[in-house]
C-alpha positions, -999 to +999 in steps of 0.1 A: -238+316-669-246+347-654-281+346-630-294+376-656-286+351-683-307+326-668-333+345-662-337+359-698-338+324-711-368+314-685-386+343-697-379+336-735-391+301-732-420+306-712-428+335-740-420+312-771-436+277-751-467+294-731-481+269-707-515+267-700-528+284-730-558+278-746-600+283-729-612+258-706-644+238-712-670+239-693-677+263-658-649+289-653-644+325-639-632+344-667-612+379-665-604+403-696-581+429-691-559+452-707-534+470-705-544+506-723-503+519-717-488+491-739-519+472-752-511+442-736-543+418-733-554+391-714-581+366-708-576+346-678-602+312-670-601+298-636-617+268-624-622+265-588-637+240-564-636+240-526-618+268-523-585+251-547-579+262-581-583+229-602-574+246-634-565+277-652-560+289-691-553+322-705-551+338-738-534+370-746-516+388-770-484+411-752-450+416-749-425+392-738-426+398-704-466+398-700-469+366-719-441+347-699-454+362-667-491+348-676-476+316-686-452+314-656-484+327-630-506+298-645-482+266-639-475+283-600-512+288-592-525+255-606-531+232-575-526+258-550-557+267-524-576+301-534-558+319-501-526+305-514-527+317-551-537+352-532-509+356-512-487+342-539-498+372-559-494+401-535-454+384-525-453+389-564-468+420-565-445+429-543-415+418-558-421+440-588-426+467-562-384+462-551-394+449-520-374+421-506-391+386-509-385+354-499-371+335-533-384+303-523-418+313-528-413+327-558-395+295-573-394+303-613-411+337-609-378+351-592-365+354-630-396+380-636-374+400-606-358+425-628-385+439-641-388+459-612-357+478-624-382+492-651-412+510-642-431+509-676-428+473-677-444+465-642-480+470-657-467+442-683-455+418-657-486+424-634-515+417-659-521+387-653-515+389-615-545+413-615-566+399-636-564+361-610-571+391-581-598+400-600-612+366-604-613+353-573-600+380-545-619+399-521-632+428-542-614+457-520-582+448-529-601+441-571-584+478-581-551+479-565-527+497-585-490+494-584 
C-alpha cells in the first residue's frame, strides 16, 4: 500500500467515524467559525483547567478534509497542556504551509500533509486549527492567516 493510500484512508475514516463530536456539558470555551470560501463550519468547545485541555467537542458541517482534520485535531489535543496544543497547532500550521516538520509530532496528522499541495484546500484543513487558536491563544496571533 502506497503512503498516499494510507493516508486517504485516515482521512476517510476520520471523516465517515468523527471523534469527539457532539457539545460538552457544562463550562466550556466555545468558537464558531466559518469558512465564507467553501462554507465550511465549525463549532469547537474546549474545557480547560490548570492550564490542560480536559476535554474538547466540535460540530461542523464541511468537506472531507475539514471534518477529518477537526476530528483528527480533537483526539491530538485532548490531554495535552494549553502551550502544548498551541505549538502543536502552529507545527501544523506549518505543515500545510510546505514547511518541513518533524513527523513525529504530528503522529496521525502527517496524513493531512498533502493538502498543502492544494492551496484552496488549506483554509479547509486549518478551520479547526484556528478556531482552538482562537479559543485559548494569545489574541495577537487570534487572526493569523495562512
Amino acid at each position: 500500500m502506497q503512503l498516499d493510500d494510507l493516508y486517504r484512508q485516515v482521512i476517510m475514516d476520520h471523516y465517515q467515524h468523527p471523534r469527539n463530536q457532539g457539545d460538552l456539558e457544562g463550562d466550556a470555551v466555545t468558537v464558531d467559525l466559518r469558512n465564507p470560501s467553501c462554507g465550511d463550519e465549525i463549532k469547537l468547545q474546549l474545557q480547560v483547567e490548570n492550564g490542560m485541555v480536559r476535554d474538547v467537542r466540535f460540530r461542523g458541517a464541511g468537506c472531507s478534509i475539514s471534518m477529518a482534520s477537526a476530528s483528527m485535531m480533537t483526539e491530538a489535543i485532548k490531554g495535552l497542556s494549553v502551550a502544548d496544543a498551541l505549538h502543536l497547532a502552529q507545527t501544523f500550521r506549518a505543515m500545510m504551509r510546505g514547511e518541513a516538520v518533524d513527523a513525529d509530532e504530528l503522529g496521525d496528522l502527517e496524513a493531512l500533509s498533502g493538502v498543502s499541495k492544494f492551496p484552496a484546500r488549506i483554509k479547509c484543513a486549518t478551520l479547526a486549527w484556528q478556531a482552538l487558536q482562537r479559543a485559548v491563544g494569545p489574541a495577537e496571533h487570534a487572526d493569523d492567516a495562512d
